[in-house]
N, C-alpha and C positions, 0 to 999 in steps of 0.2 A: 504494500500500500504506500502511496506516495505521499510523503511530508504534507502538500497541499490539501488530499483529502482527507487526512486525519488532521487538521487545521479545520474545514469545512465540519468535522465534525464536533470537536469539540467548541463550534461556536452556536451547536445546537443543544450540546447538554444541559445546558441550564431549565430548557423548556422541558428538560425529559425530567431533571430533576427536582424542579417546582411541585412536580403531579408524583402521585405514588403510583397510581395506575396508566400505562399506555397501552392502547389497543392498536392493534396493525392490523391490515387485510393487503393481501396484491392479488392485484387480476392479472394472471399471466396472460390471459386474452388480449389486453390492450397495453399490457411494461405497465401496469403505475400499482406505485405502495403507497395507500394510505394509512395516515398516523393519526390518530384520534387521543387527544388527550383528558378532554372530558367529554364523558357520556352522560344522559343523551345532550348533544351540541347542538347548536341552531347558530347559525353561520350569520353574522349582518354585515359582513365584508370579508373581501379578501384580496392578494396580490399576488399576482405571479412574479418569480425573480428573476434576473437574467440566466440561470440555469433549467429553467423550465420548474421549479418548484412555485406550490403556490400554497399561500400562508393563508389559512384562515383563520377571522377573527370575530369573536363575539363579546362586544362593549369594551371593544378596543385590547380585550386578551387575545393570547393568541390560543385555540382552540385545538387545532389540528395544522397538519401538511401535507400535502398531495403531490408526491414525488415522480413526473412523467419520465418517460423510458428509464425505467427503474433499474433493468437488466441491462442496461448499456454503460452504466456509470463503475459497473462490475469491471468492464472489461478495461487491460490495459491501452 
């Protein structure tokens, strides 16, 4: 694993670690992992990032993320 993306991750751990519970799902049908940080969520915004990640938020937390070609970010 490359420096950059163990970088990229440890600037997500803080959301993992805010929550005690995370719920995943991936549809290998379509590449995308979804992160679910509270259940049940209701979304009132969200952002896609320049890596195809999209951040969702409810009352301005962040709720979950929706990781597109999820299987592709695997590969060297």
């Amino acid at each position: 694993m490359e420096a950059t993306e163990l970088k990229e991750m440890t600037n997500a751990l803080p959301y993992f670690l805010a929550h005690k519970t995370v719920w995943a799902h991936y549809d290998s049908e379509v590449d995308v992992l979804y992160l679910h940080f509270k259940k049940p969520n209701h979304a009132d915004n969200s952002e896609m990032t320049e890596d195809e990640i999209i951040i969702r938020y409810e009352n301005k937390d962040i709720i979950g993320m929706t990781i597109l070609n999820a299987s592709q970010r695997l590969q060297n």
